[in-house]
Structure formats: C-alpha cells, structure tokens
Backbone as JSON Lines, residues from 0, in Angstrom:
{"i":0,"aa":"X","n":[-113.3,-235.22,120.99],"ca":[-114.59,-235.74,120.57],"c":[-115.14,-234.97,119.38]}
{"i":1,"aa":"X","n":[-114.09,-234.56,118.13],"ca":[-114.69,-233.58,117.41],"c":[-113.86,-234.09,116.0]}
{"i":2,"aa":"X","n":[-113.51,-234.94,116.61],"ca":[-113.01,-235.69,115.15],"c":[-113.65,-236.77,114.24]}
{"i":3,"aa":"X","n":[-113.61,-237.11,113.33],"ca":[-114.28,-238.8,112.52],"c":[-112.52,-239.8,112.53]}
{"i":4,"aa":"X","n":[-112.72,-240.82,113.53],"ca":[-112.09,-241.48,113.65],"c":[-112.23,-242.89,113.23]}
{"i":5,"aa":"X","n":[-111.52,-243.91,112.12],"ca":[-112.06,-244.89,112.09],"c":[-110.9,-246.01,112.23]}
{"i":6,"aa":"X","n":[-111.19,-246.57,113.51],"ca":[-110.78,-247.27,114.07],"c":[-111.46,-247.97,115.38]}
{"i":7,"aa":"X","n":[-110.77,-248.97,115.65],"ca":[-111.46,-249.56,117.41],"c":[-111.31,-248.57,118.19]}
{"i":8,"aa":"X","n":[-111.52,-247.65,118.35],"ca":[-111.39,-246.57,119.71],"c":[-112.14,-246.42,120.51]}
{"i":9,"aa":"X","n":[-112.95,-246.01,121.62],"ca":[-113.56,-245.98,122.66],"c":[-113.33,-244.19,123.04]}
{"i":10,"aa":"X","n":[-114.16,-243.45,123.24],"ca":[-114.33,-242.42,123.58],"c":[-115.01,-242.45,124.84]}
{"i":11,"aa":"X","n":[-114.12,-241.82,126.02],"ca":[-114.7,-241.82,127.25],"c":[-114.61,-240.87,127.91]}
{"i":12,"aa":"X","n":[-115.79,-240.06,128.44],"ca":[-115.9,-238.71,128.59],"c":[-116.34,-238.93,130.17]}
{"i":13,"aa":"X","n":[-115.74,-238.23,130.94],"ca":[-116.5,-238.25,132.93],"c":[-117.14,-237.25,133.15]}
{"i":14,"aa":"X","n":[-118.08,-237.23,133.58],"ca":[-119.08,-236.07,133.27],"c":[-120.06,-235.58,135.12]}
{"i":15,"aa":"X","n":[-120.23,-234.84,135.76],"ca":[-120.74,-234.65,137.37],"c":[-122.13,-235.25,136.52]}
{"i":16,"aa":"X","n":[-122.88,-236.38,137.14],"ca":[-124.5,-236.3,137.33],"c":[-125.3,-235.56,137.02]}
{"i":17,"aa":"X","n":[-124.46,-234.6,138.13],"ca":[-125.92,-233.06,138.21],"c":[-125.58,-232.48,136.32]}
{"i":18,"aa":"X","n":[-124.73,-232.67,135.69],"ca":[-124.62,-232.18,134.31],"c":[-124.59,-233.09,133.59]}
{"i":19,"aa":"X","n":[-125.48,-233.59,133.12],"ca":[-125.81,-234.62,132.09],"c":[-126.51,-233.42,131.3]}
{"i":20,"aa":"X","n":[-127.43,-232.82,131.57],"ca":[-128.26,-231.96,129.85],"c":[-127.11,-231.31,129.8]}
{"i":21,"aa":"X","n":[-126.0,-230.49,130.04],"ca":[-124.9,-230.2,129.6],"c":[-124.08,-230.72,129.19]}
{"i":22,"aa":"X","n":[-123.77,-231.95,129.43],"ca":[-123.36,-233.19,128.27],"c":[-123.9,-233.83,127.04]}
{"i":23,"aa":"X","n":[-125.04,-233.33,127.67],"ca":[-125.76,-234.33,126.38],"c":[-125.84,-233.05,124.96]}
{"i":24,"aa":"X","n":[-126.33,-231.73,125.46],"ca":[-125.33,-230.86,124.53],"c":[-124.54,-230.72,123.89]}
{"i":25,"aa":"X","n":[-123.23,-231.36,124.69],"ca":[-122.1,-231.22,124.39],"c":[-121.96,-231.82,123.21]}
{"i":26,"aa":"X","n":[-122.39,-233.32,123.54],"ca":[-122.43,-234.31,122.67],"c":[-122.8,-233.69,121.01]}
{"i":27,"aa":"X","n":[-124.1,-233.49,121.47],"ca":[-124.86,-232.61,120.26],"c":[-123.92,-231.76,119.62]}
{"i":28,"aa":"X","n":[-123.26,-230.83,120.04],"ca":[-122.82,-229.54,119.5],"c":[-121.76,-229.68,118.79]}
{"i":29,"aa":"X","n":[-120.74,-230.82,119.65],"ca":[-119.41,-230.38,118.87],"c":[-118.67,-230.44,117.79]}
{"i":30,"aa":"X","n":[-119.23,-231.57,117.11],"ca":[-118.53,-232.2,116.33],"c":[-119.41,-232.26,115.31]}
{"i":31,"aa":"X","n":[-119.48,-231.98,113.97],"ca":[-119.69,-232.04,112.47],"c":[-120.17,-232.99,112.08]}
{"i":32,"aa":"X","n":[-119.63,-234.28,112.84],"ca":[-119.71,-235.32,112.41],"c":[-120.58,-236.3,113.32]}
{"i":33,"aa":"X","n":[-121.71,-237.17,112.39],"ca":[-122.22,-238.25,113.2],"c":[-122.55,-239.36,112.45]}
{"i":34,"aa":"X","n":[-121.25,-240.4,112.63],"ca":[-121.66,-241.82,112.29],"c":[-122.29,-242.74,112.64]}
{"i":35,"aa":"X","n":[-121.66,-242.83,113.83],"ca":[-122.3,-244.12,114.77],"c":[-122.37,-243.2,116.41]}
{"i":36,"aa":"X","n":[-123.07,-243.98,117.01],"ca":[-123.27,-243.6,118.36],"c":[-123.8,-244.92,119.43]}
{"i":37,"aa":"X","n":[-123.5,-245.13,120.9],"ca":[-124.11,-245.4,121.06],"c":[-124.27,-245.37,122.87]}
{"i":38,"aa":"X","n":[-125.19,-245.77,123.4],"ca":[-125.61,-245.82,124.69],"c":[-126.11,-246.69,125.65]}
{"i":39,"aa":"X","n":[-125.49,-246.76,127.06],"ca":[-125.58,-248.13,127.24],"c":[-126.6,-247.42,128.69]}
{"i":40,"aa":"X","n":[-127.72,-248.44,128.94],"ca":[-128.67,-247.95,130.08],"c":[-129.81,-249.04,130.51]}
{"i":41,"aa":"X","n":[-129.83,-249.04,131.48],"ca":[-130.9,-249.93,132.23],"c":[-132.29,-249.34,132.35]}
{"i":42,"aa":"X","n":[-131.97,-248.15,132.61],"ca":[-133.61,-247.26,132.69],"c":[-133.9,-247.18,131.96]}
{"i":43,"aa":"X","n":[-135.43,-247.62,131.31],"ca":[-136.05,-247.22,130.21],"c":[-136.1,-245.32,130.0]}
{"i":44,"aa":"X","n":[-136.23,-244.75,131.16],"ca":[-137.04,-243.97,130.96],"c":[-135.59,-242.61,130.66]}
{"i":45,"aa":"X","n":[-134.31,-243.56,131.25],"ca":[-133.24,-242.96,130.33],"c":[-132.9,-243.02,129.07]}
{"i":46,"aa":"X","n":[-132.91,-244.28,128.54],"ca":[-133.04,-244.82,127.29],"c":[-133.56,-243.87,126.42]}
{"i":47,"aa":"X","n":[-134.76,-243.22,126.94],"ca":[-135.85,-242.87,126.11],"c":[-135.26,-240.87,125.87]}
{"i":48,"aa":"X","n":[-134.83,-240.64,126.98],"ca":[-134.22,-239.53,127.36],"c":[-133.26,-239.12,126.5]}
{"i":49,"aa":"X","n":[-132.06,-240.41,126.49],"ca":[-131.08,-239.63,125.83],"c":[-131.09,-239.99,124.62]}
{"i":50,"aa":"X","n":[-131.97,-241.1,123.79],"ca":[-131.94,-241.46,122.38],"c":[-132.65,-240.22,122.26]}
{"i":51,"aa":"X","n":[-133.69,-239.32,122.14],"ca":[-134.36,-237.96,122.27],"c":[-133.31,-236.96,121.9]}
{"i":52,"aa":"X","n":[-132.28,-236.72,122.88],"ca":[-131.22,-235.6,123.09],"c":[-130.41,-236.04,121.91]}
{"i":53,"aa":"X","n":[-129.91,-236.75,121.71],"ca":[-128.79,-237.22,121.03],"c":[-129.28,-237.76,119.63]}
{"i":54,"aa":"X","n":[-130.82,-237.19,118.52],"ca":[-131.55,-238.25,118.08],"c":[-130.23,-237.51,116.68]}
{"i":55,"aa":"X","n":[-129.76,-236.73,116.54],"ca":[-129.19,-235.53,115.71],"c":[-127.41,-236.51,115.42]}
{"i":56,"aa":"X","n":[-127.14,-236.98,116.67],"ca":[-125.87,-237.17,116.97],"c":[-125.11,-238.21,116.29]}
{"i":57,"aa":"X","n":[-125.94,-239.28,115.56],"ca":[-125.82,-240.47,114.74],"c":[-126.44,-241.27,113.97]}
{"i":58,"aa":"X","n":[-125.81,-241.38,112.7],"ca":[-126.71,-241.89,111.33],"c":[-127.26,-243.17,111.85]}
{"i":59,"aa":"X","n":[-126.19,-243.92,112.89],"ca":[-126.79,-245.19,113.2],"c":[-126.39,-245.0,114.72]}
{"i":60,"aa":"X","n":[-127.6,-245.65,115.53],"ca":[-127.41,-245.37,117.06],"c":[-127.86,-246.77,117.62]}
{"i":61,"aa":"X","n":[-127.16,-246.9,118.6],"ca":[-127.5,-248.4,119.48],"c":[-127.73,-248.0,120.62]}
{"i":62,"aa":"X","n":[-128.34,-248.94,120.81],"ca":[-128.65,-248.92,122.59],"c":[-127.97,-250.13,123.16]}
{"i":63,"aa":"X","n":[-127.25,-250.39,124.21],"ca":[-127.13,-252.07,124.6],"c":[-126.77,-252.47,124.45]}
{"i":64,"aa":"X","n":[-125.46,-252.17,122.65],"ca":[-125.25,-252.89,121.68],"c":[-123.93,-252.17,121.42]}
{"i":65,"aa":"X","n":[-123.07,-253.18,120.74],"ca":[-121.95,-252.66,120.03],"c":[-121.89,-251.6,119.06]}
{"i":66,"aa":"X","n":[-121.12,-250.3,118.81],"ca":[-121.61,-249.9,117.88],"c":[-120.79,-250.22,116.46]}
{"i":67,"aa":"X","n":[-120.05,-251.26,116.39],"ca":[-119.28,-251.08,115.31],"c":[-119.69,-252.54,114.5]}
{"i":68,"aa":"X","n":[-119.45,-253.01,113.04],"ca":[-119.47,-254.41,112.51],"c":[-121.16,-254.44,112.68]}
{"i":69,"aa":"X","n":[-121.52,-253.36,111.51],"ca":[-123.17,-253.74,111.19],"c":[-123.26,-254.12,110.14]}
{"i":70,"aa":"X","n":[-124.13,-255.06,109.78],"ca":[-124.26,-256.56,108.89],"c":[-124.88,-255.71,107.15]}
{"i":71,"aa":"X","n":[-124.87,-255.21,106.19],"ca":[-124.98,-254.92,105.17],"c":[-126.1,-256.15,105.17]}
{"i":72,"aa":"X","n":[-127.41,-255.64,104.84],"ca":[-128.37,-256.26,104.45],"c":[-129.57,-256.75,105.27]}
{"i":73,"aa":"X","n":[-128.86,-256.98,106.72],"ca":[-129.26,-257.39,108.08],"c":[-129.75,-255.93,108.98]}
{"i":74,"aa":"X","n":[-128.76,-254.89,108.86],"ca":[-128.91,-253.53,109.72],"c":[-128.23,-252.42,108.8]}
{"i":75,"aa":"X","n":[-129.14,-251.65,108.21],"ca":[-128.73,-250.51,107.7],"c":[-128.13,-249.88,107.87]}
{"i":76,"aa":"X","n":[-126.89,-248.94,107.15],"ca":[-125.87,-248.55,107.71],"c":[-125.72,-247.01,107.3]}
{"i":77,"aa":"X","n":[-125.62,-246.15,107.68],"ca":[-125.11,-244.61,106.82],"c":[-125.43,-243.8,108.22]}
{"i":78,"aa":"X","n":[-124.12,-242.77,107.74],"ca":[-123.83,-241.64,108.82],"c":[-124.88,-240.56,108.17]}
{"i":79,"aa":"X","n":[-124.88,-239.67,109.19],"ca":[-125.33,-237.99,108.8],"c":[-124.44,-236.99,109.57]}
{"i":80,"aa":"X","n":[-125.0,-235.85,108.94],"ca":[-124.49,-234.43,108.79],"c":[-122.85,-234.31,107.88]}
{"i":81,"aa":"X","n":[-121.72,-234.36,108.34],"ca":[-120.58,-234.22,107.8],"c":[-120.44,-235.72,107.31]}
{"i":82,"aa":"X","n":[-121.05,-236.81,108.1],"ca":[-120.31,-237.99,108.11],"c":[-121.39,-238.8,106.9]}
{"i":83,"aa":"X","n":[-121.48,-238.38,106.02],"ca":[-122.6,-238.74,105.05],"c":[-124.08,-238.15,104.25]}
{"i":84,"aa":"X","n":[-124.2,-238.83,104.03],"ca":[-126.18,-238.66,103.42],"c":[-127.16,-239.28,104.51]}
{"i":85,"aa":"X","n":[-126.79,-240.33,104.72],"ca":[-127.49,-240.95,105.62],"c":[-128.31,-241.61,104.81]}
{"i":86,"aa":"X","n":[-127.82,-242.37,104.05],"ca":[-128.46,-243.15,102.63],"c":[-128.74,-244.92,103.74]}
{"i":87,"aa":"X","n":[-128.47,-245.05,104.33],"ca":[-128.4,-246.2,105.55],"c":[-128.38,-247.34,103.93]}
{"i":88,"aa":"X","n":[-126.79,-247.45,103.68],"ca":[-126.32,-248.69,102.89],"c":[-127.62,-250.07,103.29]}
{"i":89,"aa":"X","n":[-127.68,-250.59,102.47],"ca":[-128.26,-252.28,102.61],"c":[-129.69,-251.86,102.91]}
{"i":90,"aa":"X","n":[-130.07,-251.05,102.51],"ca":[-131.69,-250.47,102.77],"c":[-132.75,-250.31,102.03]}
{"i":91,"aa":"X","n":[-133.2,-250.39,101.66],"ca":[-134.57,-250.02,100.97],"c":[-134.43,-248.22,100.98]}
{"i":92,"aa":"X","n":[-134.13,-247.93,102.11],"ca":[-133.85,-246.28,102.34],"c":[-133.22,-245.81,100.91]}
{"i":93,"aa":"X","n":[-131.99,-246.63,101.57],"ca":[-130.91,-246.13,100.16],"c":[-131.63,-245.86,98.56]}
{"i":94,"aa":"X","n":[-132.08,-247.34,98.44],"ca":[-133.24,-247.09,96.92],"c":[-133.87,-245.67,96.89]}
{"i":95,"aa":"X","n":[-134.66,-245.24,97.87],"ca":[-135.2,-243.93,97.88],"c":[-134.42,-243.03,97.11]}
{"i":96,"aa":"X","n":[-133.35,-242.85,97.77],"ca":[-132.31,-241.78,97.34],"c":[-132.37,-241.75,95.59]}
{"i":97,"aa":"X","n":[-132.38,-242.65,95.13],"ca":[-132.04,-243.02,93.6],"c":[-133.36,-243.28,92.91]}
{"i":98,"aa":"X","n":[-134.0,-243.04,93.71],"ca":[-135.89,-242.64,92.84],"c":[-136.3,-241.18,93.14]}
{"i":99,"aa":"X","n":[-137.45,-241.09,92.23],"ca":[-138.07,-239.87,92.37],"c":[-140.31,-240.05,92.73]}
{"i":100,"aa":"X","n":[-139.58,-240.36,93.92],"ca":[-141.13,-240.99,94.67],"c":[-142.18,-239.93,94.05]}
{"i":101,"aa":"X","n":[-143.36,-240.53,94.1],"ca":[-144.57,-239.3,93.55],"c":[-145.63,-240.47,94.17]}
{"i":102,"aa":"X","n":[-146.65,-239.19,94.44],"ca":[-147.76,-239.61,95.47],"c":[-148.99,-239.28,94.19]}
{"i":103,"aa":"X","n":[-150.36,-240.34,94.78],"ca":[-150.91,-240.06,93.16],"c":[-152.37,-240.4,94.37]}
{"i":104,"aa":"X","n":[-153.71,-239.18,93.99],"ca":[-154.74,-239.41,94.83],"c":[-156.21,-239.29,93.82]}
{"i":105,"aa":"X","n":[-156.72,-240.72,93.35],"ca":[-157.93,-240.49,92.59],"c":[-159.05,-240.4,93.62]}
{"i":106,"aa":"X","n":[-159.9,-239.45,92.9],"ca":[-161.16,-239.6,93.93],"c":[-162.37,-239.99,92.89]}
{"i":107,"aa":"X","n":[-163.28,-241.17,93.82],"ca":[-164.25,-241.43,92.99],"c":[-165.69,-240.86,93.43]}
{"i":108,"aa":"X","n":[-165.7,-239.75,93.78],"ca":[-166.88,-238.96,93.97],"c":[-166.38,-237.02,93.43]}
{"i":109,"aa":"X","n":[-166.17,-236.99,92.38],"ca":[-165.6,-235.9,92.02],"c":[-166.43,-234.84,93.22]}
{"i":110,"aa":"X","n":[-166.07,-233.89,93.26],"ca":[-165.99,-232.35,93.99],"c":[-167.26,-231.72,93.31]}
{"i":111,"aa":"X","n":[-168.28,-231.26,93.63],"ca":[-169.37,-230.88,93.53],"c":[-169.19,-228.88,94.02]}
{"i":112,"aa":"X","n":[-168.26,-228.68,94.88],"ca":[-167.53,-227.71,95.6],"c":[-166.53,-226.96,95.41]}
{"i":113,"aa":"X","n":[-166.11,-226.23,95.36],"ca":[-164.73,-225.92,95.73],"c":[-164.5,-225.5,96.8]}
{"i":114,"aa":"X","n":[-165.67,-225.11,97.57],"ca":[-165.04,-225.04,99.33],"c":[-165.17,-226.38,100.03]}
{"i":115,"aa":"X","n":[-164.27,-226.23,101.51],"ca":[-164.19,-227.38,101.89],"c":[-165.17,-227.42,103.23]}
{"i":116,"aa":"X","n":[-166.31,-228.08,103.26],"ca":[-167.66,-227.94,104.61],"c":[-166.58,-228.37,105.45]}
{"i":117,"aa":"X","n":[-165.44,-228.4,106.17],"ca":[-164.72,-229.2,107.3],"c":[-164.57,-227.69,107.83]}
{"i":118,"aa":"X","n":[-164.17,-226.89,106.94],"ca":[-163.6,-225.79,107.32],"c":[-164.84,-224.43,107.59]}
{"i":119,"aa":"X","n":[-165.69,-225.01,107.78],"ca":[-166.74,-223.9,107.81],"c":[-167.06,-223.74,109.42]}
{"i":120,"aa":"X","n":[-167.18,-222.1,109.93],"ca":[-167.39,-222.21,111.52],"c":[-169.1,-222.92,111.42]}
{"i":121,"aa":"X","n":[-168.98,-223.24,112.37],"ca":[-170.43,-224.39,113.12],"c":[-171.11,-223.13,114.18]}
C-alpha cells in the first residue's frame, strides 16, 4: 500500500475493529502518495470520521462511489503530496494555479484613527 499504481487494482487491507485509528494511521502514514481514495459506509457518523482521518490521504476522495473514470469538466480531478499539485484538472481550481489572485479593500469612510476602538479593554 505504498506504491502509485495505475491500473484496475483493488487494495484490500483486514484490519481487528478494535484497530481502526491504527489503520486509519496507517493509511495516513505510509505512502508518499495520494491520488484517489475511497470509502464505502452506511454510518453517517463514520462517513464523517474517516473522511476527517484520511482528509490528507487523497487529491480526490469518494464516498459510496467508484473511485476511478472521473469525468474532466463534470468532477475535478488532481492528486496531492507525491502524486501531484492537486491542481484538480477540469476546474476553475486549476485556473487559480495560473493566476496571481490579489484581494483589493476600499473604504468609504477614511480612518479618522490609527487605533482600532474594537481593541480597547471596556
């Protein structure tokens, strides 16, 4: 589980119950690489659990869902850490990457101050 494999493969790991946060670690730790991921669960309140643990583990993550054959344009696509930028192809994201965003704040009651009354003890 510490390789980038690309192919139909299926990775299947058996793991005791009582060690799931030691799996879900595992998951986390080993491997360099995170393309795709994904997790299959009925409990919300697992769902919620291990997309949390694992948020590190894949550029693109499913729940429920297949993880392979995502639609360019439809579902954004890009790995992270070893396995990319995480530019998520077919995105608006991606554009980001290739601009240089700038934030711009006019105020129409100029500053009378230079301290700020928010910050004063009461």
């Amino acid at each position: 589980m510490e390789e980038e494999i690309f192919a139909p493969v299926v990775t299947i790991y058996v793991y005791d119950d009582a060690k799931l946060e030691e799996t879900l670690g595992l998951l986390d730790g080993t491997s360099p690489y995170a393309l795709t991921g994904a997790i299959f669960a009925r409990d919300r309140y697992v769902i919620n659990q291990l997309t949390e643990a694992l948020a590190n583990t894949a550029g693109n993550f499913y729940i429920n869902d297949k993880c392979t054959g995502a639609v360019v344009g439809h579902q954004p696509f890009g790995g992270s850490r070893a396995s990319g930028t995480n530019d998520k192809a077919g995105s608006f994201l991606n554009l980001i990457r290739w601009t240089s965003p700038r934030t711009i704040k006019e105020s129409f009651t100029p500053p009378t101050d230079l301290k700020f009354p928010f910050l004063e003890a009461e």
